[in-house]
C-alpha positions in Angstrom: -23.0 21.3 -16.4 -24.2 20.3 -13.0 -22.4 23.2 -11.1 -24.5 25.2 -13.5 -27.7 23.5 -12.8 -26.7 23.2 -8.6 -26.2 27.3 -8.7 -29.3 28.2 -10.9 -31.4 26.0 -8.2 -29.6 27.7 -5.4 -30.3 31.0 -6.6 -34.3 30.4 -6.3 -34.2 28.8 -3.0 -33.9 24.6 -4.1 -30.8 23.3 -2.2 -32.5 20.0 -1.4 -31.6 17.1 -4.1 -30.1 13.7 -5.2 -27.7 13.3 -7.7 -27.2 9.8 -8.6 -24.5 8.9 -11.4 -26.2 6.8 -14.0 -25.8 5.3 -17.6 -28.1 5.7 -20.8 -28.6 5.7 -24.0 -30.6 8.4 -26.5 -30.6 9.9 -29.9 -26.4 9.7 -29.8 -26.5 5.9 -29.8 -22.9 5.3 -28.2 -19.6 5.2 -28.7 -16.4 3.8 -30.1 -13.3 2.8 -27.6 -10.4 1.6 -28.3 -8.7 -0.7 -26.2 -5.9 -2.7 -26.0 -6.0 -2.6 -29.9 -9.7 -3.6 -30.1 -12.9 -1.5 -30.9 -15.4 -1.9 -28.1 -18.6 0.1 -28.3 -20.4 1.4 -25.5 -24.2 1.6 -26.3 -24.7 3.4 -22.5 -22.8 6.7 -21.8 -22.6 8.4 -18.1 -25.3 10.8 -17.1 -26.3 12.6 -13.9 -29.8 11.8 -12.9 -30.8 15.1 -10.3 -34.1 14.5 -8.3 -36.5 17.0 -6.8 -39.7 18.0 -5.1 -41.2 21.3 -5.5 -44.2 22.9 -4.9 -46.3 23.5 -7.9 -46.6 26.8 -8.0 -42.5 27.1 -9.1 -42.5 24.1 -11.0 -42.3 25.6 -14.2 -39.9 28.4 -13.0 -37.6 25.4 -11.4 -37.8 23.6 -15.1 -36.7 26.5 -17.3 -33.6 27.3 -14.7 -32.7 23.4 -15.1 -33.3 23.5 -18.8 -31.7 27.0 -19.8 -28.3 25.8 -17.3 -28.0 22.5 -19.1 -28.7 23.5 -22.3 -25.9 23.2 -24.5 -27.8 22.3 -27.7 -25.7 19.1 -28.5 -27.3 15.1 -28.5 -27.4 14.5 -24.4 -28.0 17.4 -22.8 -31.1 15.6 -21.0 -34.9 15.6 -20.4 -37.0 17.0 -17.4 -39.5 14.7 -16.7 -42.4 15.6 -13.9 -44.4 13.8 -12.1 -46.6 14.2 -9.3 -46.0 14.0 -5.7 -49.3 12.7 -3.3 -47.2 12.5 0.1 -44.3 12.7 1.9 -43.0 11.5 4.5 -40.0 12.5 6.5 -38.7 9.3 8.1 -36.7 10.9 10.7 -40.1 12.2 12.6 -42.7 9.8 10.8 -43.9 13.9 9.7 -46.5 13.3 6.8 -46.9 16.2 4.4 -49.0 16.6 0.9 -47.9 19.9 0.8 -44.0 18.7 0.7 -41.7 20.6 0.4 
Protein backbone atom coordinates (compact mmCIF):
# COMPACT_ATOMS: atom_id res chain seq x y z
CA UNK A 1 0.00 0.00 0.00
CA UNK A 2 2.50 2.70 0.68
CA UNK A 3 4.47 2.08 -2.66
CA UNK A 4 1.08 2.73 -4.10
CA UNK A 5 0.40 5.81 -2.17
CA UNK A 6 4.55 7.05 -2.63
CA UNK A 7 3.92 6.67 -6.61
CA UNK A 8 0.38 8.29 -6.89
CA UNK A 9 2.07 11.34 -4.93
CA UNK A 10 5.05 11.28 -7.18
CA UNK A 11 3.11 11.34 -10.17
CA UNK A 12 1.44 14.94 -9.24
CA UNK A 13 4.64 16.41 -8.12
CA UNK A 14 4.59 15.60 -3.87
CA UNK A 15 7.96 13.80 -3.23
CA UNK A 16 8.41 15.62 0.15
CA UNK A 17 7.00 13.48 3.24
CA UNK A 18 7.40 11.59 6.62
CA UNK A 19 6.50 8.21 7.09
CA UNK A 20 6.63 7.36 10.63
CA UNK A 21 5.73 3.57 11.71
CA UNK A 22 3.01 3.72 14.31
CA UNK A 23 0.39 1.46 16.26
CA UNK A 24 -3.52 1.97 16.52
CA UNK A 25 -6.50 0.79 17.08
CA UNK A 26 -10.10 1.32 14.96
CA UNK A 27 -13.24 -0.37 14.00
CA UNK A 28 -11.09 -4.00 13.71
CA UNK A 29 -10.48 -3.95 17.45
CA UNK A 30 -7.22 -6.26 17.44
CA UNK A 31 -6.00 -9.41 17.28
CA UNK A 32 -5.41 -12.86 18.63
CA UNK A 33 -1.56 -14.32 18.89
CA UNK A 34 -0.52 -17.20 19.91
CA UNK A 35 2.51 -17.69 21.70
CA UNK A 36 4.37 -20.10 23.35
CA UNK A 37 1.01 -21.85 23.85
CA UNK A 38 -0.84 -18.78 25.18
CA UNK A 39 -3.42 -16.42 23.55
CA UNK A 40 -2.20 -12.90 23.78
CA UNK A 41 -4.33 -10.14 22.22
CA UNK A 42 -3.02 -7.16 20.65
CA UNK A 43 -5.56 -4.28 21.02
CA UNK A 44 -2.92 -1.89 18.74
CA UNK A 45 -1.94 -3.12 15.20
CA UNK A 46 1.03 -1.47 12.99
CA UNK A 47 0.13 1.38 10.66
CA UNK A 48 1.99 3.90 8.57
CA UNK A 49 1.31 7.46 9.59
CA UNK A 50 2.46 9.67 6.01
CA UNK A 51 2.66 13.50 6.70
CA UNK A 52 2.33 16.34 4.20
CA UNK A 53 2.09 19.98 3.36
CA UNK A 54 0.42 21.18 0.30
CA UNK A 55 -0.81 24.07 -1.11
CA UNK A 56 -4.56 24.42 -0.98
CA UNK A 57 -5.34 24.69 -4.25
CA UNK A 58 -4.33 20.56 -4.74
CA UNK A 59 -5.43 19.57 -1.50
CA UNK A 60 -8.36 17.77 -2.59
CA UNK A 61 -6.60 16.37 -5.76
CA UNK A 62 -3.64 15.18 -3.21
CA UNK A 63 -6.57 13.46 -0.88
CA UNK A 64 -8.39 11.39 -3.54
CA UNK A 65 -4.84 10.05 -5.07
CA UNK A 66 -4.01 8.97 -1.22
CA UNK A 67 -7.50 7.65 -0.73
CA UNK A 68 -8.17 5.81 -4.17
CA UNK A 69 -4.18 4.14 -3.69
CA UNK A 70 -4.97 2.98 -0.24
CA UNK A 71 -8.22 1.96 -0.67
CA UNK A 72 -8.68 -1.63 -0.36
CA UNK A 73 -12.17 -1.54 1.21
CA UNK A 74 -11.26 -3.84 4.23
CA UNK A 75 -11.35 -2.44 8.32
CA UNK A 76 -7.85 -0.34 8.36
CA UNK A 77 -7.24 0.97 5.28
CA UNK A 78 -6.88 4.58 7.16
CA UNK A 79 -8.22 8.13 7.47
CA UNK A 80 -6.92 11.47 5.86
CA UNK A 81 -7.23 13.99 8.22
CA UNK A 82 -6.36 17.91 7.21
CA UNK A 83 -5.50 20.54 9.00
CA UNK A 84 -4.30 23.81 8.39
CA UNK A 85 -0.85 25.15 7.96
CA UNK A 86 -0.17 29.12 9.28
CA UNK A 87 3.77 28.95 8.75
CA UNK A 88 6.66 27.40 7.99
CA UNK A 89 9.77 27.54 8.67
CA UNK A 90 12.73 25.98 7.15
CA UNK A 91 15.35 25.60 9.93
CA UNK A 92 18.22 25.20 7.77
CA UNK A 93 17.99 29.05 6.54
CA UNK A 94 15.65 30.41 9.39
CA UNK A 95 13.39 30.97 5.64
CA UNK A 96 9.65 31.79 6.93
CA UNK A 97 6.96 30.97 4.50
CA UNK A 98 2.84 31.07 4.77
CA UNK A 99 2.72 30.10 1.47
CA UNK A 100 4.72 26.65 2.20
CA UNK A 101 5.32 24.51 0.21
Amino acid sequence: MLDRVKKVLEQKGCVAMTITDAKGRGEQKGITLQFRGRSMEVDTLPKIKIEMVVMDEIADAVINAIADAARTGKFGDGKIFVLPVEEAIRVRTGERSRDYP
